[in-house]
C-alpha positions in Angstrom: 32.3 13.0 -27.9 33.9 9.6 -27.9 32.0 6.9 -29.5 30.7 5.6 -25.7 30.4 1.8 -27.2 34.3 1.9 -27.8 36.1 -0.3 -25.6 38.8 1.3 -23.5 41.8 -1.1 -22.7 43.1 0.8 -19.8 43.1 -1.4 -17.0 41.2 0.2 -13.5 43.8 0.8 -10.9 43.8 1.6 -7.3 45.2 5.3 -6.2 48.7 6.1 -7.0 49.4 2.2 -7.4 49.3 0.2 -10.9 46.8 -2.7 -10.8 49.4 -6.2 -11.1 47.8 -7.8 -14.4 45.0 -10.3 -13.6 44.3 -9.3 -10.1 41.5 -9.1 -9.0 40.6 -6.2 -6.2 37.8 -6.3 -3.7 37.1 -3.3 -1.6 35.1 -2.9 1.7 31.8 -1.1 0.8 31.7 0.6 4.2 34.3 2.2 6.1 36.4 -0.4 8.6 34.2 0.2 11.7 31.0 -0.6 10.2 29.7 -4.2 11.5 29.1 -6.1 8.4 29.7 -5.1 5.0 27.8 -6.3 2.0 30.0 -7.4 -1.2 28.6 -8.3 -3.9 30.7 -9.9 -6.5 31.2 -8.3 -9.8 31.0 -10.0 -13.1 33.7 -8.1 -15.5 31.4 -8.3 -18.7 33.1 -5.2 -20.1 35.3 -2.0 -19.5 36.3 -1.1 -16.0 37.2 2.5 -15.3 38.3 4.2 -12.3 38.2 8.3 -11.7 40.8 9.6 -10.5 41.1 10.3 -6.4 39.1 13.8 -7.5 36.6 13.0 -9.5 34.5 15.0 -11.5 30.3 14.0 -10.9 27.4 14.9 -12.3 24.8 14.7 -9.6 21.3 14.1 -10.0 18.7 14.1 -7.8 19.2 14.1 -3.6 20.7 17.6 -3.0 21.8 16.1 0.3 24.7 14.8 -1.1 26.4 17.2 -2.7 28.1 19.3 0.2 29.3 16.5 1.8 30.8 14.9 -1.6 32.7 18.6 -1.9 33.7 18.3 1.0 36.0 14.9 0.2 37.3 17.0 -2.7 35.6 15.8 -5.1 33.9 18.5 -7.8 30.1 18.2 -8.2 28.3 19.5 -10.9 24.7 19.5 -9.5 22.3 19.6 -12.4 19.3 20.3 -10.6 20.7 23.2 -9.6 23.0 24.0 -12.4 21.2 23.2 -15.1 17.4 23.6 -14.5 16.4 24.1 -18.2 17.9 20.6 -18.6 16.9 18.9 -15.3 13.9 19.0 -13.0 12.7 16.5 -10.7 9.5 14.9 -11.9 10.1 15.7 -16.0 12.5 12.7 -17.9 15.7 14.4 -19.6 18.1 13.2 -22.1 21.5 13.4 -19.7 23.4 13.1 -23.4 22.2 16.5 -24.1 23.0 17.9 -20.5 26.5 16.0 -21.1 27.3 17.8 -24.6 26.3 21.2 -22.6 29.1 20.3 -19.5 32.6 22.0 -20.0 34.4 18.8 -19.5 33.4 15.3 -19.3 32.2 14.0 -15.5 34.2 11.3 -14.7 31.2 9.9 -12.9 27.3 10.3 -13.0 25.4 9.7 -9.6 21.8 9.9 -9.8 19.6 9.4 -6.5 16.1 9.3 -5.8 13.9 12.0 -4.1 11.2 12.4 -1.9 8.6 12.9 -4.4 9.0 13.6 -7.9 11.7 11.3 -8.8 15.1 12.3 -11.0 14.9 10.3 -14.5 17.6 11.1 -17.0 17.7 8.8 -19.7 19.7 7.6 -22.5 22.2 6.8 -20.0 23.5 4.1 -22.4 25.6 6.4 -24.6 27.1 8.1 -21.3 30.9 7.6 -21.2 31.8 7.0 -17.7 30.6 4.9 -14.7 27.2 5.4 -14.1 25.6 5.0 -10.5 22.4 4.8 -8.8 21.5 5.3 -5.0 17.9 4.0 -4.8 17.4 5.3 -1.2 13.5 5.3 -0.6 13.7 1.9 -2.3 11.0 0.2 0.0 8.4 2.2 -1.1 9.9 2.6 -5.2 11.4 -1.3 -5.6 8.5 -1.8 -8.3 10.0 0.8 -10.7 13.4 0.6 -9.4 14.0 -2.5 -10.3 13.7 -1.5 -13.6 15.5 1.9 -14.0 18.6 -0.1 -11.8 19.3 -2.1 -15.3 20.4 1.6 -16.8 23.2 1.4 -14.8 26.6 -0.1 -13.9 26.0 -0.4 -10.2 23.2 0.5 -7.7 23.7 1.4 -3.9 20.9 0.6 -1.6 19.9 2.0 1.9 17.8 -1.1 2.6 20.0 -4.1 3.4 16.7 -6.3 2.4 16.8 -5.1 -1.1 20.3 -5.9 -2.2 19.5 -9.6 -2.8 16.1 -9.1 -5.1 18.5 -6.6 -7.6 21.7 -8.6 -7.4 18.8 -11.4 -8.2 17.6 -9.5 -11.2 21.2 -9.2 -12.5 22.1 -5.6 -11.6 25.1 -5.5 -9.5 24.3 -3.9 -5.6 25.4 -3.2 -2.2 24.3 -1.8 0.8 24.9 1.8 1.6 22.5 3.2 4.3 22.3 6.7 5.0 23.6 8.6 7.5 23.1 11.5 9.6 24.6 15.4 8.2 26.7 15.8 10.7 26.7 20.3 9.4 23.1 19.9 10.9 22.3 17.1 13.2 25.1 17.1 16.4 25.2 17.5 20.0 24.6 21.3 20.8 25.0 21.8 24.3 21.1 22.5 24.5 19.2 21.5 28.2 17.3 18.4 27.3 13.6 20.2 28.8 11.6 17.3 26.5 11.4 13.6 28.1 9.6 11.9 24.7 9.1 13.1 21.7 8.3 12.4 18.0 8.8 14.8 14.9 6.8 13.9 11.6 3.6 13.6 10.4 0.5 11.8 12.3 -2.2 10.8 10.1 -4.7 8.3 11.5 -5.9 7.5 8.0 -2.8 7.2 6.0 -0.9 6.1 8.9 -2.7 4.5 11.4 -0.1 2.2 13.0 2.2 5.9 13.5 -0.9 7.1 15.1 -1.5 4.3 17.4 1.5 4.4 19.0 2.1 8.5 19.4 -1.5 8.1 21.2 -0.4 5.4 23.4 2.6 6.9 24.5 1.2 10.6 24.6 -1.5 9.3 27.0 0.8 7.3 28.7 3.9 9.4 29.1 2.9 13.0 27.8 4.9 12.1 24.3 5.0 15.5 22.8 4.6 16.0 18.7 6.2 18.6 16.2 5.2 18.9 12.8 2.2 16.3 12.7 0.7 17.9 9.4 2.1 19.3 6.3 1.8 22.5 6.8 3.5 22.3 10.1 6.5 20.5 9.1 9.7 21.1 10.6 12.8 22.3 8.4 16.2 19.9 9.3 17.3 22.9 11.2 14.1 23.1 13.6 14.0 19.2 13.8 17.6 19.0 15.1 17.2 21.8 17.5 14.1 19.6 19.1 16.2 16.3 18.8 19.0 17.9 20.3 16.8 19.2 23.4 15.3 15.9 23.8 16.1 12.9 26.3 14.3 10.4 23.9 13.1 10.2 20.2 10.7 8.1 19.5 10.9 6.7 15.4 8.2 4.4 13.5 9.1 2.6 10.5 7.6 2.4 7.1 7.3 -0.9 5.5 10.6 -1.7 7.8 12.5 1.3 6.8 15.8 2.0 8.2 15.0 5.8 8.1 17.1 9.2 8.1 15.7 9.5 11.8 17.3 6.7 13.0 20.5 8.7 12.2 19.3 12.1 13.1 17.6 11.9 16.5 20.9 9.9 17.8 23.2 12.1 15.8 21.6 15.0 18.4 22.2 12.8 21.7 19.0 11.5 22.6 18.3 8.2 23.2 16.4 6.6 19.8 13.5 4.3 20.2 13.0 2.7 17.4 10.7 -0.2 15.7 12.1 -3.4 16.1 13.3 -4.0 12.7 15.2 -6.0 9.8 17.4 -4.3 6.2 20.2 -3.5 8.6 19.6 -2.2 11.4 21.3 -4.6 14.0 24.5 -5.1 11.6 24.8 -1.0 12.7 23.7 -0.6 15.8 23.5 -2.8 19.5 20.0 -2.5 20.9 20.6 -1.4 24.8 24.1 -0.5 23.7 23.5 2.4 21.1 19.5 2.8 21.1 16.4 0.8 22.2 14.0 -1.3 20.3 10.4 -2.0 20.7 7.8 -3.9 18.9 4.3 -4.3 20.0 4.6 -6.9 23.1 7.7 -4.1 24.7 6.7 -0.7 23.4 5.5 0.8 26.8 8.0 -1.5 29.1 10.5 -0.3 26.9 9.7 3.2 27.1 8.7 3.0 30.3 12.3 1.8 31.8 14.2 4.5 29.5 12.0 7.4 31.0 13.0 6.1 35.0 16.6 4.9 34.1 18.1 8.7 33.9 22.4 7.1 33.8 21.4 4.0 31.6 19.5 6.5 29.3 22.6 9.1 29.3 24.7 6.0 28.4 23.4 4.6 25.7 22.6 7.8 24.3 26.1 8.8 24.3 26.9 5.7 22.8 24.8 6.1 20.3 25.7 9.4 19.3 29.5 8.8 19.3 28.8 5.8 16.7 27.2 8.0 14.6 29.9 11.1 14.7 32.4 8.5 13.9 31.1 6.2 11.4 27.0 7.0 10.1 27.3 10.3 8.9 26.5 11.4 5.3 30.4 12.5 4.8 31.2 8.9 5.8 28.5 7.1 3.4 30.3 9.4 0.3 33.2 7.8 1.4 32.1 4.8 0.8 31.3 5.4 -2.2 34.0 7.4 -3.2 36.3 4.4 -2.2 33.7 1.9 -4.9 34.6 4.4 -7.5 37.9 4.9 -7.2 38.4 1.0 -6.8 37.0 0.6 -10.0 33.5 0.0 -11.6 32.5 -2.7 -14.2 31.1 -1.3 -17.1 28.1 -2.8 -18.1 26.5 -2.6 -21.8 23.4 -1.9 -21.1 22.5 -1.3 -24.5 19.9 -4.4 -25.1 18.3 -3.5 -21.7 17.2 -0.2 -22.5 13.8 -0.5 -24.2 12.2 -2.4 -21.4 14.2 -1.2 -18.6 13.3 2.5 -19.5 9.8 2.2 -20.7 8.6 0.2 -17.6 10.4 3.1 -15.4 8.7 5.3 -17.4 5.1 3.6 -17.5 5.1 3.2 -13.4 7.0 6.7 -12.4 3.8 8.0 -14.2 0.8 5.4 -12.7 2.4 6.4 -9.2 2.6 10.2 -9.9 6.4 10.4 -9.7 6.8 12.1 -13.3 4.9 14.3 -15.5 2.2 12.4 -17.1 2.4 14.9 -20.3 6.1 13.9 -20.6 6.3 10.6 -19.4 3.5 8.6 -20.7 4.5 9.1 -24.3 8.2 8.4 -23.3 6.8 5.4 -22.0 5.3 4.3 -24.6 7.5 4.8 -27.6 9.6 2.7 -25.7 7.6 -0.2 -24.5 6.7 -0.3 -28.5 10.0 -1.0 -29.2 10.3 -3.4 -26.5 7.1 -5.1 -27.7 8.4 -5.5 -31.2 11.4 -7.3 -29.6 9.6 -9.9 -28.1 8.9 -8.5 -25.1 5.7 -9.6 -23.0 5.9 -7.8 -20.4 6.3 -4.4 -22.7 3.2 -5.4 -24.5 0.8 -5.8 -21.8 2.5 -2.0 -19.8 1.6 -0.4 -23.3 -2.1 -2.0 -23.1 -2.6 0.1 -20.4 -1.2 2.8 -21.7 -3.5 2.4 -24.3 -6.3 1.5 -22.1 -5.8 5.4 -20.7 -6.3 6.6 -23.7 -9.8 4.5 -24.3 -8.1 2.6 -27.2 -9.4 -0.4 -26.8 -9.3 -2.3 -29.7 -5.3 -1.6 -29.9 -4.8 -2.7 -26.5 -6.9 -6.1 -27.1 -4.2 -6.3 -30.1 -1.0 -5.5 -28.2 -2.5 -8.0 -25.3 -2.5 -10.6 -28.4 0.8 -9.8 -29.4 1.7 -10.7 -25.4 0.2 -13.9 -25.4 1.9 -15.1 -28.7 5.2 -14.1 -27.6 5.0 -15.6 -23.6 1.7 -18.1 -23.1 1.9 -18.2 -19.6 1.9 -14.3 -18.7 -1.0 -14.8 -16.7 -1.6 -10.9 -17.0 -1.6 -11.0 -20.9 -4.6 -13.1 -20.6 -6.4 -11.3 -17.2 -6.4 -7.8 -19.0 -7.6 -8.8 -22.2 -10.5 -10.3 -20.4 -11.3 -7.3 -18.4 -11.4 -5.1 -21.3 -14.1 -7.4 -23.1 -16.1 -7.6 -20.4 -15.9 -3.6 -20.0 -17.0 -4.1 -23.2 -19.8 -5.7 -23.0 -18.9 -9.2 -24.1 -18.7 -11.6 -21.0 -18.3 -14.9 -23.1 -15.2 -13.6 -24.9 -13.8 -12.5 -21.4 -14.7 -16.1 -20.0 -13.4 -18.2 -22.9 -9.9 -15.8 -22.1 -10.0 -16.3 -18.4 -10.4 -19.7 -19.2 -7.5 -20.0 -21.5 -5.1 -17.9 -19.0 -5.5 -20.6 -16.4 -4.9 -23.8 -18.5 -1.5 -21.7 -19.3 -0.4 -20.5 -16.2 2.2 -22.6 -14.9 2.9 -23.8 -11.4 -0.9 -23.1 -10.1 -1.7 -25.8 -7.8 -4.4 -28.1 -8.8 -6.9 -26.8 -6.3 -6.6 -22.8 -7.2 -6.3 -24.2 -11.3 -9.5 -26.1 -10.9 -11.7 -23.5 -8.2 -11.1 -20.6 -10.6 -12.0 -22.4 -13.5 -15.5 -23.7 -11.5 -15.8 -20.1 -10.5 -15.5 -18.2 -13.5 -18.6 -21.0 -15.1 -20.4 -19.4 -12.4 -20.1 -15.9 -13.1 -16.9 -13.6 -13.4 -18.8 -10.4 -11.8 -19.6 -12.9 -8.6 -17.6 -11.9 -5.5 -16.1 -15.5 -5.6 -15.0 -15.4 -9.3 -13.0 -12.5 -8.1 -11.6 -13.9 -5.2 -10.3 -17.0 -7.3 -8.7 -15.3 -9.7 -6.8 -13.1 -7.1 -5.7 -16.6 -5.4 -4.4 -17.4 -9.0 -2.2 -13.9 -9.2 -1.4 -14.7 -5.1 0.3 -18.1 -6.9 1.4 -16.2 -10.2 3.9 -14.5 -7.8 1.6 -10.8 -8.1 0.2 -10.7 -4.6 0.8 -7.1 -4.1 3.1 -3.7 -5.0 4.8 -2.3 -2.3 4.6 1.7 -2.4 2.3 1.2 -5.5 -0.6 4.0 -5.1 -2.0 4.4 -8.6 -2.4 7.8 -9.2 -2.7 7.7 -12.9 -4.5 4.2 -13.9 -7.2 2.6 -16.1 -8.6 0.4 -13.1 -7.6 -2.9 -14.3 -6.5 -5.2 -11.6 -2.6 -5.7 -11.4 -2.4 -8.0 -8.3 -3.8 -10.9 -6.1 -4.6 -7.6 -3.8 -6.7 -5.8 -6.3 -9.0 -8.9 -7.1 -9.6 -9.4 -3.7 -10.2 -5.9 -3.1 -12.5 -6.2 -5.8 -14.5 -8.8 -4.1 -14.9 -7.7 -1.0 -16.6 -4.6 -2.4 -18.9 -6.7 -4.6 -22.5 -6.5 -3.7 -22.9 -8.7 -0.3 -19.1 -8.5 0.2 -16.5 -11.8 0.4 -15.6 -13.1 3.4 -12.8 -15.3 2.0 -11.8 -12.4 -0.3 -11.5 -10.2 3.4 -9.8 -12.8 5.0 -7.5 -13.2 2.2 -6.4 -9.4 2.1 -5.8 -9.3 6.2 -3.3 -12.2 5.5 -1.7 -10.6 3.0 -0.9 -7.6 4.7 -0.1 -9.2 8.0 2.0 -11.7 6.2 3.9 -8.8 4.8 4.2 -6.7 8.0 1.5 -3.9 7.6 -0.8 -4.8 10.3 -2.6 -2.2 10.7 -3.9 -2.2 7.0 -5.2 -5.5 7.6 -7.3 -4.4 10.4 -10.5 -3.0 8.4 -10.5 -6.5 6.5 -10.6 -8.3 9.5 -13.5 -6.2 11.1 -15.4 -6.6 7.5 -14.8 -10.8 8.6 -16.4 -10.1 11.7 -18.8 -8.0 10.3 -20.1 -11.0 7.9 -19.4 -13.4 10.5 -20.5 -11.9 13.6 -21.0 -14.7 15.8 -17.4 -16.4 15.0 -15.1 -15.9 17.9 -12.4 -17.0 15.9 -13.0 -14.0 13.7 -12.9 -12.2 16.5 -9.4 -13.4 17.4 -8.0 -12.3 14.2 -9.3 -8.9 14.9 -7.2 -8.6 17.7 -4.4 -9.9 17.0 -4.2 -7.7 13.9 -4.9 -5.1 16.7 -2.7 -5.8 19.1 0.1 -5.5 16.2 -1.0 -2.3 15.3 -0.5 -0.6 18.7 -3.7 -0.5 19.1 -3.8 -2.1 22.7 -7.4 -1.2 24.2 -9.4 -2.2 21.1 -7.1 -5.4 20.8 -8.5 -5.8 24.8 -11.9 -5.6 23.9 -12.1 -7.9 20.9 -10.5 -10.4 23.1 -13.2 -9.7 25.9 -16.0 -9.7 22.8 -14.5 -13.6 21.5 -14.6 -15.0 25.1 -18.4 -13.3 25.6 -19.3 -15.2 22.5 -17.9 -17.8 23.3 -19.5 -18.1 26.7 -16.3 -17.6 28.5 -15.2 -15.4 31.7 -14.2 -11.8 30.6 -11.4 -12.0 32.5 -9.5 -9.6 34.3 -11.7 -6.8 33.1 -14.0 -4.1 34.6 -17.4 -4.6 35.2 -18.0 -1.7 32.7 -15.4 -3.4 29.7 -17.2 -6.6 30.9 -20.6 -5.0 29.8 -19.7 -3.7 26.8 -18.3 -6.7 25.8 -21.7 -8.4 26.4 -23.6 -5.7 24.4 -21.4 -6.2 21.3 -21.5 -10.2 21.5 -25.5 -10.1 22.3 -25.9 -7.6 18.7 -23.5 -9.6 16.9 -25.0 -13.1 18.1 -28.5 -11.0 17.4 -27.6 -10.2 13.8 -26.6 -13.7 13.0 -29.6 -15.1 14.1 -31.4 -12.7 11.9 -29.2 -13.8 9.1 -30.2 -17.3 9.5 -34.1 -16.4 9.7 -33.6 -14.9 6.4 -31.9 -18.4 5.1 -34.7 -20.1 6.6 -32.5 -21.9 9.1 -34.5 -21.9 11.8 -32.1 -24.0 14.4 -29.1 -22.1 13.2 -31.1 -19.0 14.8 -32.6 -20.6 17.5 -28.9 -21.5 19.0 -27.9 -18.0 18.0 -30.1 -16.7 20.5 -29.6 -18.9 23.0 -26.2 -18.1 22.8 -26.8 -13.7 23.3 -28.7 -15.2 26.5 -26.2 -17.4 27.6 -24.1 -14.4 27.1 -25.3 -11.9 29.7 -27.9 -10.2 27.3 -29.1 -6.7 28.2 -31.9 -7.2 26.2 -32.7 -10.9 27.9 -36.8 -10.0 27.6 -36.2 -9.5 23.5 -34.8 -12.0 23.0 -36.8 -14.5 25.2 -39.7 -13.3 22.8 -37.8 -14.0 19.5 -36.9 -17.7 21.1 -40.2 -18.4 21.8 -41.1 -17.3 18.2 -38.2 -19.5 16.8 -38.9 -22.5 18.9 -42.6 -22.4 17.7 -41.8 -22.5 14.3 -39.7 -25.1 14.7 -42.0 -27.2 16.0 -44.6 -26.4 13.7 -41.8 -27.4 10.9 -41.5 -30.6 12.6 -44.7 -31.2 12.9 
């Protein structure tokens, strides 16, 4: 094998035509018709080499793409398929000893994430030709994507939202969406005997916002479902035939996906309704042109005018579908890409990356159950070691938890030292070591290092910097301790990890989220902590996870009609229109206002859950001793229509004597 460090002189050309000296060559990333193409300059730091117009790839991960790369001529070696001693999804493989196997060099290597256990071949520094990443999924993997994207010479991303963060992190990237298989999703004649429907999963507790709205529309307009558990799911073949024999397709987004389905239902000829949504969406498509839109304040107009309008809905099907024949389809994305390659790709050296970049893929593949924990978690660690020893603090405090796993404490405390020398103000450096002490046992030790992390973490406002350090003299088991630090992380720039469900973890808080999470499960709860998580997750777009935080607010403020209003609107984003309704109705019954437009009977329960609420404050401030506090509590659940008036007459005559005895 050639020496892969050896710098090749040959200049990159363009097909059949010599490159003049100098020039520099841009190429669209997407084919002519597509609305807006996103270029990323490219900084020539090294070799460039361009395939030749049939290029030779070794394909890793997505199988999707491999028939319709063939098809363009190219030859694809597919090693999950061709080499499944070598390479399986979910167990990291050394792609230099699959390489040494291959008959003849590749002339490219293409790896692409799965659904599920991921594809991670490493010691892709030493491989001798362009190397290329298609981080498809990469709203829900961005946290360990970022990482394993430094591997390589250029990364294509379906999310138009995530090109910026990795061009920011210095990895060259540009959008490529997917696109529909046109061999399996197409127009097929069928009679269109479904009016609504939605294919995938419905889970009201992992996906309660999906749920909402299938409900809503099922009650509303007989939405029909196919394949709403696991075990009923629908193979691409059965989910075409139903797209294809259906006048609308109904889509939800995760995290503001632009998803295959977006692709496939239209692909079929049915008229997409889709969530309102950003990474690229509109650049591609014209809402009322190629497909609706909806968001919570249109969803059932929207649907609703689509159902009636039989010749508008034909239209913009048709539209819709024709766009996709002729310029979405998964032979037309590999195009794209095949037209990158053949342009010419900068090779990067990569070399001084790899100890990080590699162990932290590692590390986080394995916390979120992406890789074998038997393979990867030693991987990881051997080389976040060597990443450590180079001075990296980041490294150091991944292979504390590492360590952590493995109940070594006293090594992790050491590596967390090691951290802290080598960057001050890692914030987490300082956060974990204190959490293992006072596992341990020794609360002073983890105070005197909470302490020490927040005099070095840079850019906390005064306010946060001084609140944490008054909170953490208090107690750091107290609900507020915990809440303060997690508004220290918010400002650290840790708020939360997108996608980031710990399957394989040592419990120690990684993000704002965590610490506030932490708080409001604390004995007595935290309403700031509550209220803090709700804002978070509406801020980021997942209303619907906010909504249990909010009810916990009204829970420890039950009398607050503001609380109340927060509720709902966290609600009412969710698609969860009725119980939005009613928390409005339960905020105007507290505060002594009109219900409204609503029934006698929504009125009435409105009443009954203001009168307990106003009833269970009262109570509260009994229990504080403050007896005025509960006195206007009560006259407040009479003011408000009380069913149990009689009650609480007796309790206000009980209140009011006591306060006059108190006064007298």
């Amino acid at each position: 094998m050639r020496d892969p460090r050896a710098r090749c002189t040959a200049r990159a050309t363009v097909l059949g035509k010599p490159r003049r000296p100098g020039a520099r060559r841009r190429r669209q990333f997407l084919p002519p018709a597509a609305n807006v193409t996103a270029i990323i300059e490219r900084r020539r730091a090294g070799t460039e080499i361009a395939p030749r117009a049939r290029v030779r790839i070794l394909h890793v991960g997505n199988g999707h793409l491999v028939e319709p790369l063939r098809a363009l001529g190219h030859e694809v070696i597919a090693a999950f398929e061709e080499y499944p001693t070598f390479a399986v999804a979910g167990t990291p493989f050394d792609v230099r000893a699959l390489w040494e196997r291959l008959p003849s060099s590749p002339d490219l290597l293409l790896v692409a994430d799965t659904l599920g256990p991921q594809a991670l071949p490493f010691g892709l520094e030493d491989v001798p030709a362009p190397r290329l990443y298609y981080a498809i999924d990469v709203h829900v993997n961005f946290f360990w994507q970022r990482h394993y994207a430094r591997l390589f010479d250029l990364v294509l991303v379906a999310q138009k939202d995530y090109v910026p963060l990795f061009a920011a992190a210095g990895v060259p990237a540009r959008w490529l969406p997917w696109g529909a298989d046109e061999r399996v999703f197409h127009e097929r004649g069928l009679r269109r005997v479904h009016d609504l429907v939605f294919v995938g999963t419905v889970d009201p507790a992992t996906r309660p916002k999906r749920a909402a709205v299938v409900e809503c529309l099922r009650r509303r307009f007989g939405l029909a479902t196919f394949g709403e558990s696991v075990g009923t799911r629908l193979s691409w073949e059965e989910m075409a035939a139903v797209f294809a024999s259906s006048k609308i397709v109904l889509n939800e987004a995760i995290l503001g996906d632009l998803n295959f389905r977006v692709f496939e239902a239209m692909a079929c000829g049915a008229l997409l309704v889709t969530e309102r949504i950003d990474n690229g969406l509109l650049d591609l498509f014209t809402p009322g042109e190629h497909l609706a839109v909806y968001g919570p304040d249109d969803l059932v107009p929207q649907v609703a005018h689509y159902v009636r309008a039989d010749a508008e809905r034909a239209r913009v099907a048709a539209n819709g579908a024709q766009a996709v024949r002729e310029h979405h389809t998964l032979r037309a994305r590999m195009a794209a890409l095949s037209a990158v390659v053949e342009a010419g790709i900068v090779r990067r050296d990569v070399a001084a990356d790899v100890s990080l970049a590699w162990g932290m893929t590692a590390h986080l593949a394995a916390v979120r159950g992406l890789a074998s924990a038997a393979v990867t978690v030693p991987a990881a660690a051997s080389s976040l070691r060597a990443a450590a020893d180079a001075g990296e603090a980041e490294a150091a405090v991944a292979l504390a938890e590492i360590l952590l796993w493995a109940e070594q404490h006293s090594a992790a405390l050491a590596v967390l030292a090691e951290a802290r020398e080598q960057e001050p103000t890692l914030v987490r450096a300082w956060f974990v070591a204190a959490e293992i002490e006072r596992r341990l046992g020794r609360g002073g030790v983890a105070a005197d290092l909470l302490r020490a992390g927040l005099g070095a973490a840079p850019d906390l406002t005064a306010g946060t910097r001084e609140r944490a350090l008054a909170a953490v003299d208090r107690g750091i088991e107290t609900p507020e301790c915990l809440h303060a630090l997690g508004l220290v992380m918010q400002e650290a720039g840790l708020p939360f990890v997108p996608g980031l469900v710990c399957q394989l973890d040592a419990g120690v808080p990684r993000t704002a989220l965590d610490y506030f999470a932490a708080a409001v499960a604390a004995d007595g709860g935290s309403r700031p902590a509550a209220e803090s998580v709700a804002r978070l997750f509406e801020l980021v777009g997942l209303p619907d996870l906010a909504v249990p935080f909010y009810e916990t607010v009204s829970r420890l403020a039950p009398d607050e009609a503001a609380a109340r209003g927060d509720l709902r609107r966290a609600l009412w984003k969710s698609y969860r229109y009725e119980d939005a309704a009613h928390q409005a109705r339960v905020a105007r019954a507290l505060a002594a206002q009109d219900g409204g437009d609503a029934s006698p009977e929504e009125r009435a329960r409105a009443a009954r859950e203001a009168e307990a609420a106003l009833g269970d404050a009262a109570l509260a401030r009994l229990e504080a001793g403050d007896l005025r506090g509960a006195r206007l509590r009560l006259e407040r659940a009479r003011a408000a229509g009380a069913s149990n008036a009689e009650r609480i007459d007796e309790l206000l005559a009980l209140v009011r004597e006591a306060e006059e005895r108190a006064g007298g």
